[in-house]
NUGUGU-659605 format. One record per atom (N, C-alpha, C): residue in three letters; x, y, z. Coordinates in steps of 0.05 Angstrom, whole numbers, plus 5000, padded with zeros to 4 digits. Example, Ala and Ser with C-alpha at 12.3 -4.5 7.8 and 13.67 -1.06 7.14 Angstrom:
Ala526448865156/Ala524649105156/Ala526449345156/Ser525749555142/Ser527349795143/Ser525850015157/
END
This chain:
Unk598712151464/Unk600112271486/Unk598512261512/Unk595912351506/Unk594612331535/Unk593812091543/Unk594111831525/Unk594211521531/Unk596111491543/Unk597911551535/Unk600811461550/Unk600911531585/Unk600611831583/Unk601411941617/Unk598511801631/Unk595911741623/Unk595311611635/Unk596211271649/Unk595611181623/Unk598110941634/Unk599810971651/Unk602511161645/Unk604211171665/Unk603311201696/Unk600711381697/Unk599611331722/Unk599511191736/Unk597711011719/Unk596410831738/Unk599110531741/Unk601410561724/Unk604010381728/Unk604510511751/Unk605210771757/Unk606210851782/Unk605510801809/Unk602310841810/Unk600810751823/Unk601310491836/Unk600610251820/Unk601209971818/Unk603609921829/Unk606010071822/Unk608509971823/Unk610110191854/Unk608810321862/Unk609410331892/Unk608110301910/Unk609110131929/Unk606909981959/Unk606310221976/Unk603410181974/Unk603210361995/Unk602410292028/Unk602309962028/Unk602009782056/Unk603009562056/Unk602809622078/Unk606409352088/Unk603809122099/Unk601509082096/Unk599308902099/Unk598908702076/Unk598508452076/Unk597808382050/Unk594808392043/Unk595108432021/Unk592408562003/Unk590308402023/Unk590708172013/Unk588207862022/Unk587807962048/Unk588808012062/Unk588908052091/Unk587308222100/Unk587908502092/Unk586708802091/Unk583508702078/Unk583908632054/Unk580808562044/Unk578408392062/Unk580308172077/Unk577607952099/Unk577308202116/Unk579408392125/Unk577908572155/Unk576908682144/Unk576208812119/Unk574508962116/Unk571408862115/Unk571308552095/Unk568708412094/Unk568508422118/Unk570108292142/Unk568608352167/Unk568608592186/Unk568708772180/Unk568209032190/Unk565209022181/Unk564709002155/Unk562709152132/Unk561408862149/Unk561608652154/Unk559008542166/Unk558308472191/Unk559408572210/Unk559008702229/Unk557308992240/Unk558509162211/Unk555809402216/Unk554109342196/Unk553309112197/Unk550309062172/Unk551409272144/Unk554009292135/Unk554009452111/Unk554509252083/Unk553809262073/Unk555309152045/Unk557109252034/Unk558409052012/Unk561009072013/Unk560709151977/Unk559708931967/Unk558209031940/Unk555509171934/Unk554509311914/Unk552609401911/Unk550909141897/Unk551809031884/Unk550508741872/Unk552108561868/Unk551908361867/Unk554408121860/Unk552308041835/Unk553807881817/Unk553007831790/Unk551407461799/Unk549507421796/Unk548007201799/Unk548206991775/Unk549907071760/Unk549906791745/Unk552506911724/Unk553106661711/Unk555106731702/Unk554906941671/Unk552706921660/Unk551707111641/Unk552207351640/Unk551807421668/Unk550507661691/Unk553807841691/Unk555907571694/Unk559007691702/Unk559107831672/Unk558607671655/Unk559707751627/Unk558408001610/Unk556308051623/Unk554508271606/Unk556608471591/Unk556408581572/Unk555908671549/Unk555208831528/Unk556309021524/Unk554409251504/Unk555009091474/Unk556908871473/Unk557108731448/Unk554008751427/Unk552308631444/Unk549408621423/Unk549508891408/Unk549409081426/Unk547009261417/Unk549409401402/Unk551409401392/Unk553709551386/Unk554209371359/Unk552909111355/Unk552508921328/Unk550808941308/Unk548509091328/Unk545609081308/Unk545909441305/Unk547509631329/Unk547209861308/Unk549509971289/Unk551509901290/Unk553609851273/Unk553510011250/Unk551709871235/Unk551309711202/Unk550410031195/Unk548810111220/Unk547010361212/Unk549110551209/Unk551510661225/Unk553110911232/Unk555110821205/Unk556011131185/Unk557111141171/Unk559711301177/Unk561811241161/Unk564611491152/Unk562011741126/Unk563611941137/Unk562412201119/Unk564412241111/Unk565712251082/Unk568012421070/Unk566712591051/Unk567412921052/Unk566813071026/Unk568913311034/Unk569013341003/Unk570813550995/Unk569713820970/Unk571213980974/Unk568914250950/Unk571814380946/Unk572114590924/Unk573114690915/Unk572214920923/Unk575215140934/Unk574315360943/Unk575915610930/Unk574415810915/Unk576815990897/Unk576516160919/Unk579416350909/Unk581216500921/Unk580316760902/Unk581116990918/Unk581717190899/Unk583417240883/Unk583517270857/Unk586117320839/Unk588217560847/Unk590017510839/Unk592317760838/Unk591117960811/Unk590818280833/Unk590918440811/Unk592318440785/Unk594918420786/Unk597318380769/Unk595518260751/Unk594318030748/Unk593617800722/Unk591417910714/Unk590618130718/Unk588418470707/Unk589318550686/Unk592318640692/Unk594818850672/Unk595018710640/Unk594518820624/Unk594818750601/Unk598318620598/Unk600118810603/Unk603018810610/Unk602618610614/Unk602718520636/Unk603118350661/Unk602018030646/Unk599918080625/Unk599517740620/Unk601217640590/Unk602117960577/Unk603817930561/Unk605617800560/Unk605818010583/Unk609417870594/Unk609617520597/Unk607317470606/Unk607817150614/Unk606416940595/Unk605817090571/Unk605016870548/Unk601316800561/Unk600816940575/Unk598016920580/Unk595917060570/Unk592817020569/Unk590817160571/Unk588717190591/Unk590617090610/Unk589317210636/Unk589116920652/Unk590116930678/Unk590016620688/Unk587916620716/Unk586916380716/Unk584716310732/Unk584916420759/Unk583116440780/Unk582616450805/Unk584616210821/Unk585316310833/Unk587116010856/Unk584315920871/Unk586115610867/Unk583115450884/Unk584815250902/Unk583315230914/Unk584615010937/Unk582714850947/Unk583414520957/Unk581014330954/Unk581014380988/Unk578614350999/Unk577714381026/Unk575714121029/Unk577013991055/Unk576513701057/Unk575013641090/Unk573113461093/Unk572013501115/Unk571413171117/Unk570713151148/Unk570412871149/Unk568912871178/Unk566612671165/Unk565112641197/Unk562812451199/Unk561312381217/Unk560012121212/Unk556812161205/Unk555211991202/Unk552611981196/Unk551711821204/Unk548511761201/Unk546411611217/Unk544911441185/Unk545111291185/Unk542611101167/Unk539611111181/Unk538011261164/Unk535411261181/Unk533811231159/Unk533511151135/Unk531510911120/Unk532810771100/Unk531510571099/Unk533210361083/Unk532910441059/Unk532310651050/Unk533410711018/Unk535610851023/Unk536510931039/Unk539011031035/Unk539511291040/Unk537711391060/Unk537211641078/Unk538511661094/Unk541011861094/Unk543911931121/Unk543412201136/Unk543312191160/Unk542912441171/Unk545512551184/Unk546812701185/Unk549612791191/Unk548813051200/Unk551713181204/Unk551313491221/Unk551313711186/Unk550113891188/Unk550714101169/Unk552514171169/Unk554714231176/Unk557514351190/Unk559714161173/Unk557713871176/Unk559913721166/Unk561513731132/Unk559713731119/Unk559313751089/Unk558014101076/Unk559114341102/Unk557114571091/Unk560214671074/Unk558914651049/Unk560614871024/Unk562514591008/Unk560814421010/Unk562614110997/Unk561414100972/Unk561413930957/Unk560413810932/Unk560713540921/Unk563113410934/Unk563113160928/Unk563013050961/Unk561212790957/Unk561012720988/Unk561612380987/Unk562712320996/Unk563111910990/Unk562611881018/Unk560311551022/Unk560011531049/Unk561811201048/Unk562111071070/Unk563910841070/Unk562010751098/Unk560710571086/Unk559310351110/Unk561810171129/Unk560710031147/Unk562109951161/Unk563209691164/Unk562409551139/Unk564009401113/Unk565809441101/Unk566309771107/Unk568609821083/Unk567609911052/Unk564609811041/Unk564809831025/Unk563310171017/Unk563910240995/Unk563510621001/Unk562810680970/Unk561110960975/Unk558710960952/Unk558911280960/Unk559011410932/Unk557911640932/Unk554311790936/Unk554112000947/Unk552112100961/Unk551912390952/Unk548612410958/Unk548412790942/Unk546512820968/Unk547013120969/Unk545913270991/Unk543013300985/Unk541213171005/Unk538013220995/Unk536813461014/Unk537713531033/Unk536613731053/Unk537913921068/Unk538114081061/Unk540514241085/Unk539014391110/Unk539414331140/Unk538014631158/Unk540414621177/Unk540914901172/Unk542114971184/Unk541415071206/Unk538715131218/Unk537815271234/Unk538415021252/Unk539014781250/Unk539014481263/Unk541914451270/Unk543414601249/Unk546214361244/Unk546414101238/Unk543214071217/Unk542913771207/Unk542313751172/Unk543813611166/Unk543013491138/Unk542613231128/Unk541013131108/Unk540612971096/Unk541612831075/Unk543112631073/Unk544212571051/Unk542312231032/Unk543112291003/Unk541811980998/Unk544311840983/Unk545011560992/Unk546411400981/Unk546211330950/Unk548211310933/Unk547711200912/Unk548810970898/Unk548410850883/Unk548310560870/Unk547910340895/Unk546110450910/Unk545610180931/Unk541910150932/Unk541009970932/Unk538209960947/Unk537010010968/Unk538309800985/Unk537009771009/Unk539409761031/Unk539609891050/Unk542109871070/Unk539809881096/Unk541809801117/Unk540009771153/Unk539709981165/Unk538110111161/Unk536310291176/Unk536810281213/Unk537310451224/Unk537710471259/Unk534110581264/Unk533710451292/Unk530910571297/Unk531310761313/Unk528810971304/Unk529511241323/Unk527511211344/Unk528111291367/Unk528011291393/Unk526111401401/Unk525311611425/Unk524411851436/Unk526112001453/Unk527512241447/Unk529012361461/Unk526712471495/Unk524112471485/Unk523612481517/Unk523312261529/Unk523812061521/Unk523411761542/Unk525511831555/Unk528211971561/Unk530711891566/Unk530812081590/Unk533111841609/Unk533612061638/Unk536212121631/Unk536612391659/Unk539312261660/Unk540912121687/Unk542112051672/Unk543811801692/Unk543611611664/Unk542111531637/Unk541411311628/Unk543611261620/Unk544410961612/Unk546710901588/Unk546410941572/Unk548711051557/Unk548611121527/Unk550610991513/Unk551311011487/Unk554310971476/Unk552811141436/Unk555911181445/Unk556611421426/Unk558411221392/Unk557311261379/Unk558611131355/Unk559711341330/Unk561711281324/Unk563211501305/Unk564911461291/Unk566811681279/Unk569711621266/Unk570811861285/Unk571811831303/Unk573712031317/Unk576412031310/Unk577312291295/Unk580112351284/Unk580012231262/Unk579212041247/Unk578511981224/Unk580011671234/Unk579711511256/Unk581911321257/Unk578811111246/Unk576111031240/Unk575510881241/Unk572810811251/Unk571010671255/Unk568410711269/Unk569410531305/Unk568710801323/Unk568410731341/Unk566910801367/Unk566910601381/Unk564910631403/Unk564910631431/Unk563710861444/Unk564410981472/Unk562110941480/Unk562710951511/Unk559610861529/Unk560011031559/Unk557711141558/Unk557511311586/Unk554211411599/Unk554211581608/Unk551011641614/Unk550211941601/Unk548011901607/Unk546112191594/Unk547112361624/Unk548512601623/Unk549712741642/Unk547313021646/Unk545413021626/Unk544113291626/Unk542913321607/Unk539213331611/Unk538113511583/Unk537613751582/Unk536313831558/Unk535514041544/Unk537514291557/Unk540314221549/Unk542414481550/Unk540614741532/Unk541714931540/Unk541415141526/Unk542715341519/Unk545515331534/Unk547915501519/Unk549915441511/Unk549415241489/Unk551715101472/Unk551415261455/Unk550515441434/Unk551515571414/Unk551515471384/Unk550915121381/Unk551415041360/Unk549215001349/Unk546515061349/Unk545415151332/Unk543015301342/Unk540615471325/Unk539115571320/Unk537215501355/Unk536115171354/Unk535315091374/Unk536914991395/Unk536315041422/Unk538615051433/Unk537014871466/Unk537414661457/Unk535814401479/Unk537714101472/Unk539914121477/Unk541313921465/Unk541713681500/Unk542313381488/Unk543113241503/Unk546013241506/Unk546813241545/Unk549113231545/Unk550112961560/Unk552212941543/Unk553112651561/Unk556612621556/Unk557512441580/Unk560012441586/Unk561712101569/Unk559912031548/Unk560911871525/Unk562512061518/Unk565411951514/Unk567212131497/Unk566812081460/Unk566412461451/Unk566312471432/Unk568312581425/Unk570012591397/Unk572012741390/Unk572012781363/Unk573113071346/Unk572713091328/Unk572912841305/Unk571112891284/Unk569712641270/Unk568112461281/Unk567112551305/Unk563912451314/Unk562212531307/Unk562112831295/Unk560713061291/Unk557812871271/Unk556412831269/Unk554212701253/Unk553512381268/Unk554612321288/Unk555212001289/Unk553011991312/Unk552611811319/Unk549511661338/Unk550411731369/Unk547611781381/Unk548011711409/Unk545111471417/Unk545811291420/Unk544511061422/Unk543311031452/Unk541310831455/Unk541010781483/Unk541610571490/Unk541710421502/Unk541410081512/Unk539809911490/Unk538309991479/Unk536009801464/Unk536609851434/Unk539709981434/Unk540310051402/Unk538310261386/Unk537110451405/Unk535310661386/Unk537110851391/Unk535811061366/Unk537611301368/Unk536711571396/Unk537411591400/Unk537111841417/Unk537912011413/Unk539612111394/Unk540612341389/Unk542712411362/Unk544212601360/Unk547212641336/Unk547412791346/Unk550612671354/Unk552312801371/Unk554313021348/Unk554213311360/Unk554213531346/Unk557013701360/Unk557413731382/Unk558713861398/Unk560713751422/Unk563013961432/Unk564213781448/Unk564714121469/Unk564714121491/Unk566814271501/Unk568814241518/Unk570014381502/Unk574114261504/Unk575314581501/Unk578114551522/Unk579314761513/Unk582714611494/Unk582614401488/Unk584814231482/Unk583014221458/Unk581214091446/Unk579614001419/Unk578713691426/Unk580313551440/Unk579313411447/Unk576513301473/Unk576413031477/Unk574813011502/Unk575213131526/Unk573613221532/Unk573613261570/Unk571013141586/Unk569813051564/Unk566012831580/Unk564112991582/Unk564813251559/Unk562013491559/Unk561513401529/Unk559713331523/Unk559313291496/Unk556213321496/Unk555613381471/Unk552513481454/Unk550913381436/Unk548213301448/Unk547013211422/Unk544813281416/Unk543913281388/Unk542213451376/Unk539313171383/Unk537313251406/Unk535913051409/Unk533312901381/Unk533612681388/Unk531812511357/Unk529712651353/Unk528512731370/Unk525612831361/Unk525013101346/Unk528313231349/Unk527913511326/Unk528913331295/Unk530913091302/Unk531512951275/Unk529712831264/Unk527612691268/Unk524512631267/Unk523712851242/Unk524313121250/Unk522013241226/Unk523513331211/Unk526613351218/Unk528113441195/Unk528113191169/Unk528612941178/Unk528212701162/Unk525812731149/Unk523512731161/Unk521212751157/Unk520912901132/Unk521713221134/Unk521813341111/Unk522913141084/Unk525613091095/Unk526012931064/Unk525112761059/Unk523912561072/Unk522612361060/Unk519712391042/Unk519112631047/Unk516612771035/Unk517012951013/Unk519612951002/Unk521013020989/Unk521413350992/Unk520813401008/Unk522613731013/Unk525213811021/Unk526014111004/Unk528814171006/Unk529514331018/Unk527414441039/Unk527514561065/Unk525614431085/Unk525814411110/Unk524314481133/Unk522614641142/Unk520514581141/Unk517814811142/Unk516714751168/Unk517014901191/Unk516514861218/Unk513615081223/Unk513015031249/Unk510515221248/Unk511215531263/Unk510415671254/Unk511215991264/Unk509116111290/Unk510516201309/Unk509516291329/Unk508516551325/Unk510016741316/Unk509817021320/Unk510617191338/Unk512817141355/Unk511817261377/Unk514617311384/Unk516417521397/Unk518017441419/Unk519317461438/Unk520417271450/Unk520817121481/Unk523317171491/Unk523117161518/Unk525717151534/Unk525416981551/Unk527816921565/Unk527316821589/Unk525616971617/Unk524716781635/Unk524516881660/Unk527016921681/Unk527217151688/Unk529617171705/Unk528217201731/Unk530117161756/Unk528717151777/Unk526917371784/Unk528317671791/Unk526617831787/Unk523817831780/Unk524217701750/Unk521617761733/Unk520117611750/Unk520917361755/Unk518617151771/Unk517817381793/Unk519017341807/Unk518117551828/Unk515717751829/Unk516217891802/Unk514718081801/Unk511118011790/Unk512417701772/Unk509917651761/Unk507617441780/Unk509717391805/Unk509017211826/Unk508817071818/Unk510716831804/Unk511516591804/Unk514116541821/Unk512916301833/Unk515116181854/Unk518216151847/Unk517916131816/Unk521116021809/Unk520316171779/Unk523616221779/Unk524216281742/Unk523416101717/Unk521316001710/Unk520115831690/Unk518915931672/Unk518715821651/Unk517616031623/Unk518816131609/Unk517016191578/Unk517016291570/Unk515816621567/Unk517916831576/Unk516517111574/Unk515717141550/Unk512917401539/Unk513517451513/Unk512917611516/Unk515817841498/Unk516018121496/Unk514118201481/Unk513918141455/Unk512118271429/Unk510718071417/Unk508418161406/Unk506118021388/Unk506518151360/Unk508117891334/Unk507018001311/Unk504818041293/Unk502218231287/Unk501518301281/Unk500318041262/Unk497017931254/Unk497117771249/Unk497517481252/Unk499317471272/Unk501117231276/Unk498817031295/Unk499816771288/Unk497416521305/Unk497916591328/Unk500716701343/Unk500516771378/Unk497616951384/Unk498217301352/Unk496417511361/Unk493217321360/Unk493317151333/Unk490817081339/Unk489316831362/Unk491216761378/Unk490216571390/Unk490016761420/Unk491117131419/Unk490017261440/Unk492417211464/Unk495317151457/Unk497417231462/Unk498517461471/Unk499617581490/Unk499917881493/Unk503117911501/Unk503818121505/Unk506218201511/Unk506018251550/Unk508318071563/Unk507518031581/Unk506017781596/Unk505117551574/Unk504217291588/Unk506817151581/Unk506216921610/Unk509016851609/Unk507216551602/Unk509016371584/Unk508616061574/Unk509915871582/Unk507815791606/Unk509015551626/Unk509415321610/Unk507415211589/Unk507314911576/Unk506414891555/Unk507514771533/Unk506014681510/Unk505314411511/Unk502714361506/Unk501214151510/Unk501514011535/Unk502713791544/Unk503313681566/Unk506213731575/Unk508113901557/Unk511313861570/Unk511314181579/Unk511614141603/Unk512114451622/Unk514914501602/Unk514914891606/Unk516214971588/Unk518415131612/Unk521215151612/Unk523315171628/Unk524315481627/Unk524815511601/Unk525615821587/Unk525415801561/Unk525916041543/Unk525116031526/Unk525715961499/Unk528915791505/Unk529515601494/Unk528215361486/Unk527115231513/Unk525614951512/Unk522815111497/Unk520915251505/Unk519315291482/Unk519915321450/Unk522015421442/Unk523115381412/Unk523315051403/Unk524315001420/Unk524714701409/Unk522214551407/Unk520014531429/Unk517914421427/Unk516714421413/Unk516414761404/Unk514614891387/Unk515614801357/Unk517814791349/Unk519114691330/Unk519014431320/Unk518114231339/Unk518014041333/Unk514913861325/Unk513414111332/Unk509714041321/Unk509714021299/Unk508513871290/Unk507613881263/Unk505713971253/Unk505514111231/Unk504214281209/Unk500914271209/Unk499414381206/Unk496014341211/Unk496214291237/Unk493214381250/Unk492414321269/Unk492514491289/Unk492914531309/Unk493214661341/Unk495014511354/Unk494814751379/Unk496714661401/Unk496314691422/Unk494914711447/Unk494314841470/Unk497114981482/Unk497115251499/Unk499515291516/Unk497315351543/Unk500015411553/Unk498915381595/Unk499415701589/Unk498015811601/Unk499116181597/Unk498516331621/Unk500516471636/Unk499716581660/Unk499416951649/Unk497216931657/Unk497517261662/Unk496417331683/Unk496917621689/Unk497017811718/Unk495417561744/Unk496617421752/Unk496717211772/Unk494617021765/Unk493216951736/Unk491716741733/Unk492716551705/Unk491916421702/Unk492516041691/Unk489616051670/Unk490216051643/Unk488615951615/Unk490515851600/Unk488015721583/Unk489615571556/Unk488815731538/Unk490515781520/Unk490615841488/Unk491515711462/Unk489315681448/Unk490015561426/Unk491615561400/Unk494215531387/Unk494415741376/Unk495715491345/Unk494715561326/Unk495115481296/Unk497115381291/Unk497715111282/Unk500415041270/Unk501415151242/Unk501215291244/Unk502115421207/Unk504915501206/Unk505915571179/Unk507915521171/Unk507815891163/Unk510616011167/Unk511216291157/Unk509816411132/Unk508616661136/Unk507816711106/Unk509016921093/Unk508616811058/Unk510516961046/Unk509317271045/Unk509117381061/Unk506917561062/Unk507417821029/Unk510017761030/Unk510417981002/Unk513617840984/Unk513617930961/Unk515817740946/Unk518817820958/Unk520317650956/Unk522917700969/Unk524317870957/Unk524517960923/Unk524818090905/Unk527818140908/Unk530717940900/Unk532017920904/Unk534518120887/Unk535218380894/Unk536618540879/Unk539518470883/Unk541118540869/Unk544218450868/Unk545518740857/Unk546618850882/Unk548019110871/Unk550319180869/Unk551619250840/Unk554119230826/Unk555119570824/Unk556419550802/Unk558119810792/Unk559319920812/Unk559120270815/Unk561120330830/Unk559620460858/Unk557420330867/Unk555620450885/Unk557020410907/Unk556920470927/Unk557420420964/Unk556820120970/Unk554720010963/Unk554119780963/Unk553719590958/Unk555419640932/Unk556919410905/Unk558519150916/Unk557118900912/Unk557918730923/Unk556318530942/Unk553118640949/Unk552118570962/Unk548918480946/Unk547318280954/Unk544918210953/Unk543118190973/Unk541018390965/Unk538618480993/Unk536218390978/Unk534118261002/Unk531318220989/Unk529618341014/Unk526718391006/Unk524518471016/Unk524018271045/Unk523918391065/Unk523118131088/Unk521018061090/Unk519917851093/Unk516617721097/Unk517817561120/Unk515817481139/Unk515817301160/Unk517117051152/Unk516316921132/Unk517816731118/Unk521116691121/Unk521816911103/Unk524116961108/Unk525317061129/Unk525117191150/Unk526217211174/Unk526516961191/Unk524016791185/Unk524616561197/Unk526516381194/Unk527016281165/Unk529416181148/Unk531316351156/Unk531816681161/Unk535116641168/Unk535016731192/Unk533216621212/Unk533316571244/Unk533016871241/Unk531917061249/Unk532317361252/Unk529917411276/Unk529317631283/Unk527417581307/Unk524917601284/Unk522817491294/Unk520417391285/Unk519017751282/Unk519517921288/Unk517918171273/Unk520218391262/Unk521318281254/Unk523218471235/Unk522418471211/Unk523218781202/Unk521118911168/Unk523618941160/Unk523319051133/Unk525419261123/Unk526419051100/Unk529919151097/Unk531418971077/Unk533118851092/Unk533818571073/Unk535518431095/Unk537918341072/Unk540118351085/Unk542918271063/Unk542918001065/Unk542917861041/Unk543117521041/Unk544917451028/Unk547417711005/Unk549517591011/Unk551717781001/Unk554417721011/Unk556417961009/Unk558917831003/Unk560317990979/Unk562417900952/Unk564717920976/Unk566217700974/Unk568817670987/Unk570417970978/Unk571717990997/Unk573818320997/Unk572418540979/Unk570218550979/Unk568618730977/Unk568318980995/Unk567319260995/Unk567919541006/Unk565819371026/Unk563819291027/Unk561219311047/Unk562619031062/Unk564818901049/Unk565718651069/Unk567318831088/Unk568818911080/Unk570519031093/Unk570219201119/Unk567919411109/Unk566519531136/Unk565019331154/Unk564019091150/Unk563518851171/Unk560918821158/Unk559818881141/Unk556318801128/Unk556518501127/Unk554518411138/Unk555017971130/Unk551417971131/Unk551717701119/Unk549017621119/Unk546717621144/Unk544617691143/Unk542617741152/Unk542518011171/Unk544218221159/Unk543518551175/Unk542518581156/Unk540718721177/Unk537818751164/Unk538319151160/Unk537319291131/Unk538219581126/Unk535919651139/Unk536219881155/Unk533420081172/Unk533620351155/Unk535920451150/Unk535720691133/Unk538220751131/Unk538320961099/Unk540721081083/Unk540321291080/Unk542821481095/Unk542221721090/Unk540421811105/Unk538921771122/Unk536721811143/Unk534021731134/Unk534121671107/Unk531421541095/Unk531221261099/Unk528021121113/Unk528320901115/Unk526820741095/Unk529020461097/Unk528720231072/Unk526820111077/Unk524320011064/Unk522319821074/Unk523619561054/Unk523719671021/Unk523319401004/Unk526319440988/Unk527619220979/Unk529119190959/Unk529619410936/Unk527719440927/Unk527119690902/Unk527519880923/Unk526819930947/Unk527920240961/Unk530720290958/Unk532220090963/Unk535020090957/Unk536520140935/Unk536319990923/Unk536220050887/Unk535420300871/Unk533320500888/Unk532420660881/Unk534820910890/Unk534420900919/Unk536721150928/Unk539621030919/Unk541020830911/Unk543220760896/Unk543620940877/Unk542120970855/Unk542321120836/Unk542621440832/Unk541421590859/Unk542721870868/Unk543821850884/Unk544621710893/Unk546721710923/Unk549921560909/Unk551521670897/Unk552521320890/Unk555821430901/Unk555321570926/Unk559321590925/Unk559721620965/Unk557721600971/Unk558321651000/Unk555621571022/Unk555321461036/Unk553221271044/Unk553221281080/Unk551221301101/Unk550621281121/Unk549221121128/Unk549320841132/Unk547820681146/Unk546620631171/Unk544120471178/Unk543520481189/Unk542220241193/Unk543620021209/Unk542519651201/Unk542619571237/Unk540619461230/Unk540019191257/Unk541518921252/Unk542318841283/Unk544118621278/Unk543718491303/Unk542918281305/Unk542518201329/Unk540418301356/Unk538518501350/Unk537018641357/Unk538318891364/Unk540318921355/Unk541519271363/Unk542319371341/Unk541719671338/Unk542119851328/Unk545919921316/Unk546619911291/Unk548820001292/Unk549420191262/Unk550520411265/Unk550520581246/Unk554120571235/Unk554320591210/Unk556120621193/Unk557220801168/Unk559220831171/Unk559521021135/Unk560220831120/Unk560320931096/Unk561120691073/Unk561720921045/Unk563720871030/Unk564521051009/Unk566921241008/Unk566621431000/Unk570021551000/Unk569421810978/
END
């Protein structure tokens, strides 16, 4: 439809005169206007005939081979009808009780070939809650695939091909080599019609309020993407990757030339993980955390402009506390890339790798040092100790574990949160119902506060008919009843 009324446009256009001049005519006064005031008429004329014909043909041949179709589907149960509970009730129908309703849930979206054994990098979103996954190269010919990596903190996963050897690998890029203004082209299955390919420029980096995942520094560009791009390449001129394109914003679902991509160099270590054979992403932990600089704040801290990273709080222990981090220095740069807000430090910082150091630029009360601070990975500082609580308690239906730094980090939570944290809650369940979902974190029941798993479990057992909560969610406080 929106092919058509454009068309019609531009027929309309075409097909009413708007000068009684002939074209040829109007066109020489203009060359000679334009050379008379020394202006040009073209910005370049094409110097050879090569030059007329150029081409994204090449680079759209050799990366091709690499960009895949994603199909997967999972089975999703339903709640049963009370009724098929009733003894009666299964009598009546010659039964002994009949299954859960299931219904198949189907998803479709593209992927990246990034080693020739048969390593696919796609969006998490695309294949999250699937089980069977078939990929279809761009031959046509198509091979089932198992999920090797999931992060969601990315909106990226890993998949590996099977009954194949060797397939063509795309080379990955540097998402900081890239301007914007650069050419790009975008490769995909949009709407599921097929692999195809759009070309436009890098419109904007390191966004930071797209929403679609954890890190939030994405490339934006005005290549149209449309659903079933979701996992598929953003390429440069020289056929490297630059990106996976993740996001669109649309108020139709379709294009409007805002589109998102998850830049190579965070896909770099997510790959990285699996090729080293890990089934998570182990990034290095700061400790610490940040806000933006708002103008004000600059102001106050006498910086000329809003840049940085603020940091509110030091966790205890943590490589920030020990590299002498405080609450109140603001983090202009890690290593050589000045740091914008405190988005672009997540991402940077996310993207170091494991052992070693890091220098940051650190201003405090109007002076400029470096601090060193540890690449290490979250510690399990105490066991997660995963309880699952049933019968007829208040909070039957739900699974809470002990928090360690570790784990807050895995379910994105702020970096010094204690206590218990819910990791998961029984569909139409009493604690679903009142709004409990994964990662509120319990502060106290009944006015007593929860540190560990077993605290919970513990007051369950005298408390079990009427319940006062008291959980963090997003860094705010919110209190609840629960029971009857």
């Amino acid at each position: 439809m929106v092919s058509r009324i454009a068309i019609c446009k531009l027929s309309e256009m075409y097909a009413e005169p708007k000068m009684t001049l002939h074209p040829f005519k109007i066109l020489i006064a203009l060359v000679g206007l334009a050379s008379a005031l020394s202006v040009p008429v073209f910005a370049q004329v094409p110097k050879s005939a090569a030059e007329a014909k150029a081409s994204f043909a090449p680079v759209v041949k050799l990366v091709a081979p690499s960009v895949v179709n994603v199909y997967a589907a999972g089975v999703e149960k339903g709640q049963r009808n009370p009724l098929f509970d009733d003894p009666i009730f299964r009598r009546f129908f010659g039964g002994d009780g009949l299954p859960a309703q299931e219904r198949v849930r189907r998803s479709q979206g593209s992927g990246v070939i990034v080693d020739p054994s048969g390593l696919i990098v796609t969006n998490q979103h695309v294949i999250e809650g699937m089980t069977e996954i078939k990929i279809a190269l761009s031959d046509k010919r198509e091979f089932a695939a198992e999920i090797v990596l999931r992060d969601p903190r990315t909106d990226l996963a890993v998949l590996k091909m099977k009954g194949i050897s060797r397939v063509p690998a795309i080379e990955l890029g540097d998402s900081d080599g890239i301007e914007v203004g650069d050419l790009v082209l975008a490769i995909g299955n949009p709407f599921g019609v097929g692999q195809t390919v759009t070309q436009g420029i890098v419109s904007a980096l390191a966004r930071t309020q797209v929403g679609a995942a954890d890190y939030q520094f994405f490339i934006q560009t005005d290549a149209a993407i449309n659903p079933g791009n979701s996992g598929g390449a953003l390429v440069d001129v020289n056929g490297r990757l630059v990106g996976i394109n993740t996001a669109i914003f649309s108020q139709s679902g379709g294009s409007h030339g805002i589109g998102f991509a998850i830049p190579v160099n965070m896909i770099k270590v997510v790959v990285g993980s699996a090729q080293n054979g890990g089934k998570a992403v182990r990034r290095p932990w700061f400790g610490a955390r940040l806000q933006a600089v708002t103008s004000d704040i600059a102001d106050n801290l006498g910086l000329d402009r809003p840049v940085g990273a603020l940091v509110s709080d030091v966790a205890r222990s943590s490589p920030a506390a020990e590299a002498g981090i405080k609450a109140g220095d603001v983090i202009l740069a890690i290593g050589k890339q000045a740091i914008d807000d405190n988005e672009a430090f997540g991402f940077r910082f996310a993207t170091m790798p494991l052992g070693g150091s890091v220098d940051l630029s650190v201003r405090r009360q109007g002076k400029t040092f470096t601090a060193s601070v540890k690449l290490i990975a979250a510690p399990e500082t105490q066991p997660r100790d995963r309880q699952t609580i049933g019968g007829k308690w208040p909070l039957a239906g739900i699974v809470v574990a002990t928090l360690s730094p570790a784990l807050a980090d895995e379910l994105s939570l702020d970096p010094l949160s204690e206590g218990v944290v819910v990791m998961e809650v029984t569909r139409d369940s009493a604690v679903e119902r009142i709004g409990l979902k994964k990662g509120d974190v319990l502060v106290s029941i009944d006015g007593e506060k929860v540190q560990t798993s077993r605290d919970v479990m513990a007051l369950a057992r005298v408390r079990q008919y009427y319940w006062k909560l008291v959980i963090r969610r997003d860094g705010e406080l919110m209190t609840t009843n629960i029971g009857g």
